[in-house]
Each structure stands twice: as structure tokens, then as C-alpha cells.
N, C-alpha and C positions, 0 to 999 in steps of 0.2 A: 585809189580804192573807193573812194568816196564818189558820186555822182552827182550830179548838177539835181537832178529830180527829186532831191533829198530835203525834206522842207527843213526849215529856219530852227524850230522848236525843237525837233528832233535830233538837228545836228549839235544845235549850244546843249543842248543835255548829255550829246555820244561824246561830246570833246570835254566839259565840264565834269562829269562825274567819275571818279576813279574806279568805281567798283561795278561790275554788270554779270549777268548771267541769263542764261538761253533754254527757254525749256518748250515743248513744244504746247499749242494749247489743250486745254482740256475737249471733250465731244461738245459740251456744252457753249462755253468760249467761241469755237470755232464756228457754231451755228448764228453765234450772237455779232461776228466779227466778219468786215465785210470785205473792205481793201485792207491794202501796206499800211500804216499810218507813217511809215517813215518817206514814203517816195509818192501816195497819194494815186498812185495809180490803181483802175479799178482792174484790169485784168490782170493784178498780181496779188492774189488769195493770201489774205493771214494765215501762216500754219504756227505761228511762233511765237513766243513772249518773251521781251527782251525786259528785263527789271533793273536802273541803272541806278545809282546808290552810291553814298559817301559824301564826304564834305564837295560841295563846288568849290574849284581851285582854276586858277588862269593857267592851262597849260603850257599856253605859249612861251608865257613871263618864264614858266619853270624851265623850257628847251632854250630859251635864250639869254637868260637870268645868268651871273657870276653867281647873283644872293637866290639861289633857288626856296630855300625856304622862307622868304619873304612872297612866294608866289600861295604859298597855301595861307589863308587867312581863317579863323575860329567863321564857322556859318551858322545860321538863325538854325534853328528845329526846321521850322518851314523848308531852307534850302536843301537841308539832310533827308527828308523824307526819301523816298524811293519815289521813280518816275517808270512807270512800264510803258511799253510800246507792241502792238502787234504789227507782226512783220512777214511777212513774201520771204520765202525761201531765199531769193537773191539779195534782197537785200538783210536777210538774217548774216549769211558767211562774212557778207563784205561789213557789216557791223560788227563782225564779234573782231574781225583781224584790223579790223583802220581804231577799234577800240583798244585795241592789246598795244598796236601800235603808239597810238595817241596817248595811251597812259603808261606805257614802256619804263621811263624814268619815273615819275613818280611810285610807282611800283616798288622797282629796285632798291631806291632810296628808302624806302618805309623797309624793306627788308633788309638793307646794308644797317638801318638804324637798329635794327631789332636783335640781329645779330653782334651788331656792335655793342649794344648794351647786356647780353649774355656772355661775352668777352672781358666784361667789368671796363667797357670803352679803350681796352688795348686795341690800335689800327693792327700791330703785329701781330696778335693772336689771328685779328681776323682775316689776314691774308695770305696766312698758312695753314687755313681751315679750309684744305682740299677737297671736302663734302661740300662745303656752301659754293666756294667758288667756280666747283664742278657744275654745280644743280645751276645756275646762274648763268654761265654760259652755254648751257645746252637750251636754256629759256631763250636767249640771245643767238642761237642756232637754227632752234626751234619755229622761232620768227622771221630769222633774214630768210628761213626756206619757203615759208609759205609767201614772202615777199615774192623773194624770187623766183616763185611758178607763176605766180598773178603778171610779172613784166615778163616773163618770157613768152607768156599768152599775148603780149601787147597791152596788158592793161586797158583792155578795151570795154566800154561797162557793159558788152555783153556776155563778156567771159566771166566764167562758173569759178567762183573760189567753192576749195573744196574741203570742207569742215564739218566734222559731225556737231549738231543741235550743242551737245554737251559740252563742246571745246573748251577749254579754259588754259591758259597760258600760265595762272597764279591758282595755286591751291587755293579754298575756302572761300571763293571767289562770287559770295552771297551779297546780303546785307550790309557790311561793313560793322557786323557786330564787334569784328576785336578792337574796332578804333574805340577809344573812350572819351577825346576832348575833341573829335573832328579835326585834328592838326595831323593826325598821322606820328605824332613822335615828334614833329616838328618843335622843336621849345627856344626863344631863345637864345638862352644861356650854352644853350649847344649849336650854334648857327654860323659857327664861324668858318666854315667850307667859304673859301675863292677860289 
């Protein structure tokens, strides 16, 4: 999903930050705005503002981690700011889905936590809550589809992932205002998942 052309700042910020959203730019913005700033290249026109947001977390640590919640650590104000990027229509799609992608689990997990804790932290209650575990896999449906249109294309970085501006995979999918300590719910006294 990702491409080589994709510079360094750009990438540790689409893999580090959990929260993003896509809007197109304003008349003025666009006048002001030259290339991609994600791939650098000048014949591919900014149409787009990508705004990424939330604590910075080690993704990887969290995909590969038994102790996932040892992968999100409390961040400075400075790392929480929001980071924008204007972007080329082709690399707007292939950002928003290698982004849903890349923060898939940590996602989940802040939802599983949240839900869990509206359950009074019964696991039973929460896994016979056929509304949540419905919405949830259809997010995880919803994903492996547009995976697998991009590899049945060959996943070749000249093929079109096809996503309107607006996508979002997670409701409220802003700022990260509902986070309140940059942990995500992460605490922990609650961390005891292996």
C-alpha cells in the first residue's frame, strides 16, 4: 500500500499516530499548496488535508507485543499536537487505508476497552453483545475488502485505491478529543492481557 516515494517524516507520522482524517483543501489552501508533501513529487497536485493526531505509540511493538499495552506510553503535549500533510489524490487513498490498516489493533483495543468498561469489565457480558461484536467485524470486513481489491489490482503503486476523501473506518475519527490521558484507556492495573 505504501510506496518507496513516500518521504521519512511523513511515513513515522502515518504509522505513529492513531487518529487521522481527510478533507479536501480549501480554494485558498489549494492556491497556497504546491506538490504531495507525502511522496514529494511535483506532478502530483495537493487536493487534500490529511490531519494525524493522538498520542504517538510504537505500532509495531503493539502487532508484535504479548504486553501490547506496554507499546502505548503517556506523550509530551508537543508529540500529541496534530501533524497535517497536503496530499495528491493517489497518495490521499493509499493513506487513509495502509493508515486504518496500520492502526487496526490499536483501534480495536481502545474500543474493546471502552466497551468493556460499559459492561462493568464483565468479558461475558461483552461477548454476547451481538451489536458491538457485529459493528466490529464488519469494520474487519470492511478492511480485508478494500485489501483485497488493492492485491487483486497487483498492488502495483500505480493502481487506484478507491476511497471517497471522507472514509473513515472508526467513527469520530478527528482530533482524539475523547482520549483524556494519551493512553487510550491503557492503565496499568488493567494490563494484564497475554
Amino acid at each position: 500500500l505504501g510506496t518507496m516515494a513516500w518521504r521519512k517524516d511523513w511515513l513515522t507520522d502515518l504509522k505513529s499516530r492513531p487518529r487521522g482524517r481527510c478533507v479536501p483543501l480549501s480554494s485558498r489552501e489549494l492556491r497556497s499548496s504546491e506538490k504531495c508533501e507525502a511522496c514529494g513529487r511535483s506532478n502530483h497536485p495537493a487536493r487534500f488535508k490529511m490531519v494525524l493526531s493522538g498520542p504517538e505509540y510504537d505500532n509495531f511493538g503493539m502487532w508484535n507485543s504479548a504486553r501490547w499495552d506496554r507499546a502505548v506510553l503517556p506523550t509530551s503535549d508537543h508529540k500529541r499536537r496534530p501533524v497535517e500533510y497536503h496530499l495528491g489524490t493517489q497518495c490521499r487513498s493509499r493513506a487513509q487505508l495502509y493508515h486504518a490498516l496500520t492502526h487496526f489493533k490499536y483501534r480495536l483495543i481502545e474500543r474493546v476497552r471502552t466497551k468493556l468498561r460499559e459492561h462493568g469489565g464483565s468479558v461475558n457480558a461483552l461477548v454476547v453483545d451481538d451489536e458491538f461484536v457485529s459493528e466490529e467485524y464488519r469494520r474487519f470486513v470492511e478492511i480485508r475488502g478494500h485489501l483485497d481489491a488493492q492485491v487483486s489490482r497487483g498492488g502495483k503503486s500505480g493502481s487506484r485505491i478507491q476511497l471517497s476523501p471522507d472514509w473513515s473506518l472508526w467513527p469520530s475519527d478527528g482530533d482524539g478529543d475523547e482520549e483524556s490521558d494519551g493512553r487510550a484507556g491503557f492503565d496499568e492495573e488493567e494490563s494484564d492481557f497475554e
